[in-house]
C-alpha positions as CSV (number, residue, x, y, z in Angstrom):
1,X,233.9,261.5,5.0
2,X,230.4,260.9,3.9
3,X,229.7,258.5,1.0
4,X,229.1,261.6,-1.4
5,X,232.7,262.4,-0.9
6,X,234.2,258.8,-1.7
7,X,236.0,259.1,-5.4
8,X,236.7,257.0,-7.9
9,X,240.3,256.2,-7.4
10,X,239.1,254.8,-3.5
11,X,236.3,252.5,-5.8
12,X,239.1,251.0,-7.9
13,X,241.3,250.5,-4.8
14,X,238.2,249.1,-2.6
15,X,237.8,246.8,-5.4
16,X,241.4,245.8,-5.9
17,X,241.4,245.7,-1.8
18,X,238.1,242.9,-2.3
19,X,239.5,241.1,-4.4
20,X,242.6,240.3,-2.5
21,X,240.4,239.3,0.2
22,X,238.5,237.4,-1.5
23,X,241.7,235.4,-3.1
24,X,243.0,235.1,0.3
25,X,240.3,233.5,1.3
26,X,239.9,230.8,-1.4
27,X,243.6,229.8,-0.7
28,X,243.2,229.0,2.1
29,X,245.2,230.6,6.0
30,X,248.7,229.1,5.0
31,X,248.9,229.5,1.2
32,X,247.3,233.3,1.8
33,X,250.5,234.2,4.7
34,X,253.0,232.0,2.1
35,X,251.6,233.8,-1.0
36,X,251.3,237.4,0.5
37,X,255.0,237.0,2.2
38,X,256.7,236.1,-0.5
39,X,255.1,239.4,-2.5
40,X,255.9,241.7,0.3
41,X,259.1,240.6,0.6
42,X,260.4,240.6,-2.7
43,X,258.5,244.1,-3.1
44,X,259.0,246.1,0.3
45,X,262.4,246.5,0.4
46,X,262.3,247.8,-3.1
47,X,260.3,250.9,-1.5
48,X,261.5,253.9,0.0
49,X,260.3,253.3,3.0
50,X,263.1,250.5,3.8
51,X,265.3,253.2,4.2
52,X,264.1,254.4,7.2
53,X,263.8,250.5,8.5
54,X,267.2,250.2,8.1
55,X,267.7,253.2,9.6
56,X,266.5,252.2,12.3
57,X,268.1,249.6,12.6
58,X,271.3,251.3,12.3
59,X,270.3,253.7,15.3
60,X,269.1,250.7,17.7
61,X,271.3,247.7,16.6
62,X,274.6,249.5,15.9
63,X,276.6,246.6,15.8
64,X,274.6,244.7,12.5
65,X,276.5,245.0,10.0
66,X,275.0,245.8,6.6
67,X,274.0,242.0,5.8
68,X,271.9,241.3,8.5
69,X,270.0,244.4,8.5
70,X,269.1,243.9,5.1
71,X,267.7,240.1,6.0
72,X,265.7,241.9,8.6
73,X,263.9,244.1,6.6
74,X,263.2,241.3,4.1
75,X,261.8,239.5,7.3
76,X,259.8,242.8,8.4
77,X,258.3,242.9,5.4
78,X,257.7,239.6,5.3
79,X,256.1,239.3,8.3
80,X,254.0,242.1,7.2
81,X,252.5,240.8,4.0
82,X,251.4,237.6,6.0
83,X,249.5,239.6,8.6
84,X,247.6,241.0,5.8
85,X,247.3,237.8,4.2
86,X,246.3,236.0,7.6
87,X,243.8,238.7,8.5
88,X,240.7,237.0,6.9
89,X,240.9,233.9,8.1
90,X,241.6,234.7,12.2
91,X,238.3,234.1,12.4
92,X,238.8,230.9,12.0
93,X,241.4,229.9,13.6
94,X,241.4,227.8,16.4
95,X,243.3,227.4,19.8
96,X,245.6,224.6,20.6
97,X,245.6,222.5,17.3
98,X,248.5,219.7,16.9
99,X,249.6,221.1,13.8
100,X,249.1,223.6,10.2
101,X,247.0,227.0,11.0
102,X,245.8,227.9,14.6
103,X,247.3,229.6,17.7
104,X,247.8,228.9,21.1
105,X,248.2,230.9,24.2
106,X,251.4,231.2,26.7
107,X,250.6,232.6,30.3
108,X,246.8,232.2,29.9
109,X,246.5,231.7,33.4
110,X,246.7,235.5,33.9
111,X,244.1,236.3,31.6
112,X,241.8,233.6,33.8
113,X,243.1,235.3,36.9
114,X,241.8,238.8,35.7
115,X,238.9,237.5,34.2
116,X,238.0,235.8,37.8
117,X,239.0,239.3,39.5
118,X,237.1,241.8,36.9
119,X,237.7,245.4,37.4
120,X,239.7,247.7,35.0
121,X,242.5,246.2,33.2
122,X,245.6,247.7,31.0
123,X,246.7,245.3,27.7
124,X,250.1,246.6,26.3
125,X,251.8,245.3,23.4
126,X,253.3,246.3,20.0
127,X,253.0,245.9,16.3
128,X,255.3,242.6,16.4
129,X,254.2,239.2,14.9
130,X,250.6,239.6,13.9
131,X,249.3,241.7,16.3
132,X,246.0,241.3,15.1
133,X,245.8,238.2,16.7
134,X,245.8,239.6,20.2
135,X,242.8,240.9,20.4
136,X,240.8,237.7,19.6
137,X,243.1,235.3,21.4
138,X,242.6,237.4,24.7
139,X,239.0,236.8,24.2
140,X,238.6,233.7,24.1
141,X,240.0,233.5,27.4
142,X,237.6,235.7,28.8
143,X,238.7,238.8,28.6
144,X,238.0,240.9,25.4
145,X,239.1,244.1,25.3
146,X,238.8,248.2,23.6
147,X,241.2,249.3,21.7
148,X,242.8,252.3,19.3
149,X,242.0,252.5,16.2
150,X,243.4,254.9,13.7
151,X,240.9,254.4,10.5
152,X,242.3,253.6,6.9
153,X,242.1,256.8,4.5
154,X,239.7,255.1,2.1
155,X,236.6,254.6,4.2
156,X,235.7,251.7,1.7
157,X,238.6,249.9,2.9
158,X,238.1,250.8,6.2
159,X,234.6,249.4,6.6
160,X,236.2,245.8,5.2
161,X,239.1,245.9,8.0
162,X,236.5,246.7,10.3
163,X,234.2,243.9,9.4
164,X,237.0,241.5,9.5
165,X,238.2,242.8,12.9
166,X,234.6,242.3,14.2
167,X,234.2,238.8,12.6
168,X,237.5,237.9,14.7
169,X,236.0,239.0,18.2
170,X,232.6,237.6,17.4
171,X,230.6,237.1,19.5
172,X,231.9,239.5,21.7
173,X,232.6,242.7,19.8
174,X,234.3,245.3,21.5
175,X,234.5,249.3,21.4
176,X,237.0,251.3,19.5
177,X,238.2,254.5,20.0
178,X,239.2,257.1,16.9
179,X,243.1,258.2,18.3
180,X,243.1,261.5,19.0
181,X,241.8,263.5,21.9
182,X,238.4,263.2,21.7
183,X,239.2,258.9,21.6
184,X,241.7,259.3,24.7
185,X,238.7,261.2,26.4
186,X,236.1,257.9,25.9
187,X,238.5,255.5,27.1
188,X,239.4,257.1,30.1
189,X,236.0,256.9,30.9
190,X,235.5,253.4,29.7
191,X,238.3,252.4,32.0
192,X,237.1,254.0,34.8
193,X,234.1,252.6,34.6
194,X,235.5,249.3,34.7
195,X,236.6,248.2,31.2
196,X,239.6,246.9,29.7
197,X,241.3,248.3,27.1
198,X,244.1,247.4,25.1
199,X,247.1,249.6,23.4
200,X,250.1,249.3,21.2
201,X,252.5,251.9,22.0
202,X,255.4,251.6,20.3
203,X,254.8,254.4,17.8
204,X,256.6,257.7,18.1
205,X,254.2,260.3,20.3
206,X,255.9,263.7,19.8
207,X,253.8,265.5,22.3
208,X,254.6,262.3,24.7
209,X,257.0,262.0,27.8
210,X,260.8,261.2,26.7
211,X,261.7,257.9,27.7
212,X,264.7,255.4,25.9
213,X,264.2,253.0,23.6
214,X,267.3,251.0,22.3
215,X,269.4,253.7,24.5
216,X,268.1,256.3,22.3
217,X,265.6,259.2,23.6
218,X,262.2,258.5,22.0
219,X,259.0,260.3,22.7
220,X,256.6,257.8,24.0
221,X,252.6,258.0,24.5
222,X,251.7,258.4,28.3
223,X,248.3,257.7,28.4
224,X,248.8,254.0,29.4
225,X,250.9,254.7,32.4
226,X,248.5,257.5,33.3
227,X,245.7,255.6,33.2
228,X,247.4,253.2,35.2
229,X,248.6,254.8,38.1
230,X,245.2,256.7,38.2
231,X,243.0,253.9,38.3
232,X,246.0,251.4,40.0
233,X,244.5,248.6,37.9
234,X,246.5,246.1,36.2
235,X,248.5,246.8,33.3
236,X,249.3,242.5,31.4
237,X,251.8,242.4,28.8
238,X,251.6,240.7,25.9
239,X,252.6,239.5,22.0
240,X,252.1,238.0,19.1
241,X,255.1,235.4,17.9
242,X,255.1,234.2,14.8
243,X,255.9,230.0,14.7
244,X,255.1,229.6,11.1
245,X,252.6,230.6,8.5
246,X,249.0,231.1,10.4
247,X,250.3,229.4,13.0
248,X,250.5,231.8,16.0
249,X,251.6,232.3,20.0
250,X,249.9,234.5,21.8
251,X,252.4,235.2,24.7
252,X,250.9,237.2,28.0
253,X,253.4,237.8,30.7
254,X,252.3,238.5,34.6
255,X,251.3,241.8,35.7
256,X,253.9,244.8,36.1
257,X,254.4,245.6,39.5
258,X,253.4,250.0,39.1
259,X,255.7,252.0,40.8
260,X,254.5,253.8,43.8
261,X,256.8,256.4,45.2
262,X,254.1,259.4,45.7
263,X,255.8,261.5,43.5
264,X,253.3,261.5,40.2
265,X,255.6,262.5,37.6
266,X,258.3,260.2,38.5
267,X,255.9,257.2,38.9
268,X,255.1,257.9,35.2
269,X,258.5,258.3,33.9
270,X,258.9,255.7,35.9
271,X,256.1,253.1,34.0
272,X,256.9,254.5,30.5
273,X,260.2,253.4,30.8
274,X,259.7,250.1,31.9
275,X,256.8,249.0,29.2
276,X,259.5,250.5,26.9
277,X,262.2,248.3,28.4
278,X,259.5,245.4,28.2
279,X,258.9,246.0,24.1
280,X,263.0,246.4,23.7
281,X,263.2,242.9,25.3
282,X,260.4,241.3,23.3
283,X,261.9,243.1,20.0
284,X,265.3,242.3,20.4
285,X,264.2,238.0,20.4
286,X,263.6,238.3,16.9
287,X,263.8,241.7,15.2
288,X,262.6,241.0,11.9
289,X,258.9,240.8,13.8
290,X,258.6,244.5,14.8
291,X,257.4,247.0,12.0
292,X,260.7,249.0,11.7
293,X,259.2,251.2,9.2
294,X,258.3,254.5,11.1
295,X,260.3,257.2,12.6
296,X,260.5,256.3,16.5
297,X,263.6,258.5,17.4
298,X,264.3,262.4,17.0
299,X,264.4,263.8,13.6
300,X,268.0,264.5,14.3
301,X,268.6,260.5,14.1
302,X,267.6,260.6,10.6
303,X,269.8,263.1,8.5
């Protein structure tokens, strides 16, 4: 969209959108997560779009009773709301600190290792705790990488996320590829060449390869596993967990061993399933940090 096209009602919300920012900023990284959880979570499961979180819930966790799914979508949106409020200050943050705002990193000896090795490397994880922080936090251990991105529909807003993103990885800014073919296209190159490239793929793919999720069938994005197996580089897992407001654990797991049974198609069945398995696990420690509030399963699921 070119600036001739921006309107007036994406003006007003760019300006609503800065001035949020801005406040966020003047309170301060744990009065901006308190402030903006409490709103989210007195507001979001007021929205329509808490039906389907719960759901989902009802499809994955069968055995919650009515109670506890409704805490967790209080806690999904909750969690939500501070990752918006925490997103201007990550910048900021800093590693290790004895107490208040800052983050630290679990398994960051296999971020060293790789960054030591070089070559191609494969970051998984999934919207859970405030995944923004990944990015950043790997870099600082030496080993930024590309990622996704699907850009905000108001380009005004877009360009601020994008600033903010890029303030987080300074100095080391990193590509980021549009989703859609053209983006798949530029980071199989990019990896091929030798970069690393990060993904979140717990989203519902509906041209992807049917794999389970919470024992039911969900269409899951291949590209990671393809890329994988094509290049045999290293694919590092890896969250976000949320220990209180601003404060942040980065948690990267060893390498997945990649199936290797000469038989393509099963090898990437094979690797879907088991980074699915991996964000199940991770989800299942604390549901109320995954964003429950898309569609993963069949359409079926939902009548």
């Amino acid at each position: 969209m070119s600036k001739g096209e921006i309107t007036a009602l994406m003006k007003v919300e760019a300006a609503v959108a800065r001035c949020l920012l801005d406040a966020f900023l003047k309170m301060g990284p744990v009065k901006a997560s308190n402030f903006a959880g409490r709103v989210t979570r007195f507001v979001g499961p007021l929205l329509p779009v808490s039906k389907v979180a719960d759901r989902n819930l009802q499809i994955a966790m069968p055995s919650l009773a009515r109670p506890q799914r409704k805490r967790i979508v209080k806690g999904v949106w909750e969690n939500l709301g501070r990752t918006v409020g925490e997103l201007p200050h990550l910048s900021r943050l800093q590693e290790n600190t004895p107490s208040g705002p800052g983050f630290e990193v679990q398994g960051a000896e296999y971020l060293e290792e790789q960054a030591r090795r070089g070559g191609s490397v494969l970051f998984v994880s999934g919207h859970i705790g405030n995944w923004e922080m990944l990015p950043p936090g790997v870099a600082r251990h030496g080993t930024p990488f590309a990622s996704f991105y699907r850009a905000a529909g108001n380009p005004l807003i877009d360009d601020m996320i994008r600033k903010l993103r890029d303030a987080a990885m300074a100095p080391t800014p990193m590509p980021l590829f549009a989703k859609g073919a053209r983006g798949a296209r530029e980071a199989l190159v990019y990896v091929a060449k030798g970069g690393r490239l990060g993904m979140l793929v717990d989203q519902k793919m509906n041209d992807g390869v049917e794999a389970r999720f919470f024992g039911q069938p969900a269409m899951t994005a291949p590209a990671l596993a393809a890329m994988a197996l094509r290049y045999r580089c290293p694919v590092i897992p890896g969250y976000v967990e949320r220990l209180g407001p601003a404060r942040l654990r980065i948690v990267v797991e060893p390498p997945m061993t990649l199936p290797d049974t000469g038989d393509k198609q099963r090898d990437l069945e094979t690797l879907v399933q088991m980074v699915n398995d991996r964000l199940e696990s991770w989800i299942r420690r604390k549901p109320e940090s995954w964003l429950w509030l898309h569609r993963r399963w069949p359409k079926a699921l939902y009548r």
